[in-house]
N, C-alpha and C positions, 0 to 999 in steps of 0.2 A: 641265134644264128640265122644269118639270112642267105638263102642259095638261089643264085639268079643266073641269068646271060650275064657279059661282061659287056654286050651293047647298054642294059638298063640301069649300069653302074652311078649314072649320074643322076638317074633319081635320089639315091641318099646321098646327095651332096648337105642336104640340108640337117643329117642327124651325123655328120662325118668329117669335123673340121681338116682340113688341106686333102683333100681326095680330089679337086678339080685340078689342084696343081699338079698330086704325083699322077691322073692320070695323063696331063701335058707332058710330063715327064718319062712315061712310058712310051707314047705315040710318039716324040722327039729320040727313043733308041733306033739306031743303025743296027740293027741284028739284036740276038739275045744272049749277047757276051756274059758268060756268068759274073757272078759281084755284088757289088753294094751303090748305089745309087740312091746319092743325099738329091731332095728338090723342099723347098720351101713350104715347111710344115707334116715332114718326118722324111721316110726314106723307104726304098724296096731294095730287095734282093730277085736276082737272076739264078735261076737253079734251075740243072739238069739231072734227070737218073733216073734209074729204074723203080718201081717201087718196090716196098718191102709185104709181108704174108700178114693182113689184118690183127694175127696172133702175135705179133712179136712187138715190144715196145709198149709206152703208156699213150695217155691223153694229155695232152699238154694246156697248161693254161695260163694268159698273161694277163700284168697288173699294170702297167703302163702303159702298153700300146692296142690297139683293135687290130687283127689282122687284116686284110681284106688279098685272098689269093684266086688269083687266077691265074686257067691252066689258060696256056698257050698253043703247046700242041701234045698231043698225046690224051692221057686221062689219069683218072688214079682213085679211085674207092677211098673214101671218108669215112669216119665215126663219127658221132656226135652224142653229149652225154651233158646234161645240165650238172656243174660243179657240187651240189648238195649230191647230186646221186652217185658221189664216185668217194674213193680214200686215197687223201695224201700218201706218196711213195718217195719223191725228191721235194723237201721243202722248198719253197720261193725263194730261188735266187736273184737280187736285185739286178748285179749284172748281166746277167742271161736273161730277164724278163718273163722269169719262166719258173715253175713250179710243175712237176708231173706226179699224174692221180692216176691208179687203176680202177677195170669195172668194167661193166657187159658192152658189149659192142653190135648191141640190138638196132640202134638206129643207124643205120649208113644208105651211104648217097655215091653209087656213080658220080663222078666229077668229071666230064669230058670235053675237051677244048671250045673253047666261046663259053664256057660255065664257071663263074664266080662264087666265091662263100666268105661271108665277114663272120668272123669270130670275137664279140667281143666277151671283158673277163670272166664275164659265169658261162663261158662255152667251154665246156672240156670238148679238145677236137684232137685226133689220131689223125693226122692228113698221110700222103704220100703209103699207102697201102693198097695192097689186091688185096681180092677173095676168092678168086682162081689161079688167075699165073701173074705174072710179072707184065708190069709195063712202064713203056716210057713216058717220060714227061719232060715237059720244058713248062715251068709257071714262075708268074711274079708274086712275090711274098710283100705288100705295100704295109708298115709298120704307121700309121697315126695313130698322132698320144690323144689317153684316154684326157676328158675335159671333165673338171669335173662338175659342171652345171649339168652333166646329163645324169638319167634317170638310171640305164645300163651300166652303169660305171662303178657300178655298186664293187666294193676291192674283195677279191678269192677272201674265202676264211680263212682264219691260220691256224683254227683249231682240227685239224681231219686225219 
């Protein structure tokens, strides 16, 4: 997992095929109308809400796409859990992109607006959580497919 500014985003342009596009694609929105928004070489989603109590819900982890999310405004407390260190609870579903694991929720990161985190598949991440009270958030969820000339892209086990 990588956790930066959202200014320093275009540093990993180079381990992050279409990340120069979708962030043209972010800077060409009129507001942060919730949705889904395709640009040339994957796609983000717009999402607003509160967040949910660190204790509640899994880690989630995806086999075709890198996440790369940024908050926009507000904040929202992170886990973060390397895939071997957790246990399978929803098998990988292909449609959904997605497979959720439980496990300790020792690693976390404040995430607060102008602060980005790329999730790729051996990241188990718990995003949209407090560890105190509730807060709001407006972030982009940008989906680039994984390649698989890279080294990270190694695919979740399916035996956990």
């Amino acid at each position: 997992m990588i956790i930066d500014k959202i200014d320093n985003l275009m540093l990993y342009e180079p381990i992050l095929n279409g990340l120069g596009n979708g962030l043209e694609a972010v800077r060409a929105l009129d507001g942060f109308t919730e949705g889904r928004y395709e640009f040339d070489g994957g796609f983000f989603l717009v999402q607003k809400g509160i967040t949910k109590p660190m204790e509640e819900g899994d880690f989630e982890v995806h086999r075709k796409y890198v996440d790369v999310q940024m908050v926009m405004k507000g904040s929202e407390d992170l886990a973060w859990a390397e895939i071997n260190d957790l246990k399978e609870t929803i098998p990988y579903d292909s449609q959904r992109d997605a497979a959720l694991y439980s496990g300790d929720t020792n690693h976390r990161m404040a995430i607060t607006a102008g602060m980005c985190y790329i999730a790729f598949p051996h990241d188990g991440h718990r995003p949209i959580r407090h560890v105190e009270k509730p807060q709001k958030f407006v972030k982009i969820v940008m989906k680039l497919p994984v390649t698989s000339d890279r080294s990270f892209t190694k695919s979740a086990p399916d035996n956990k």
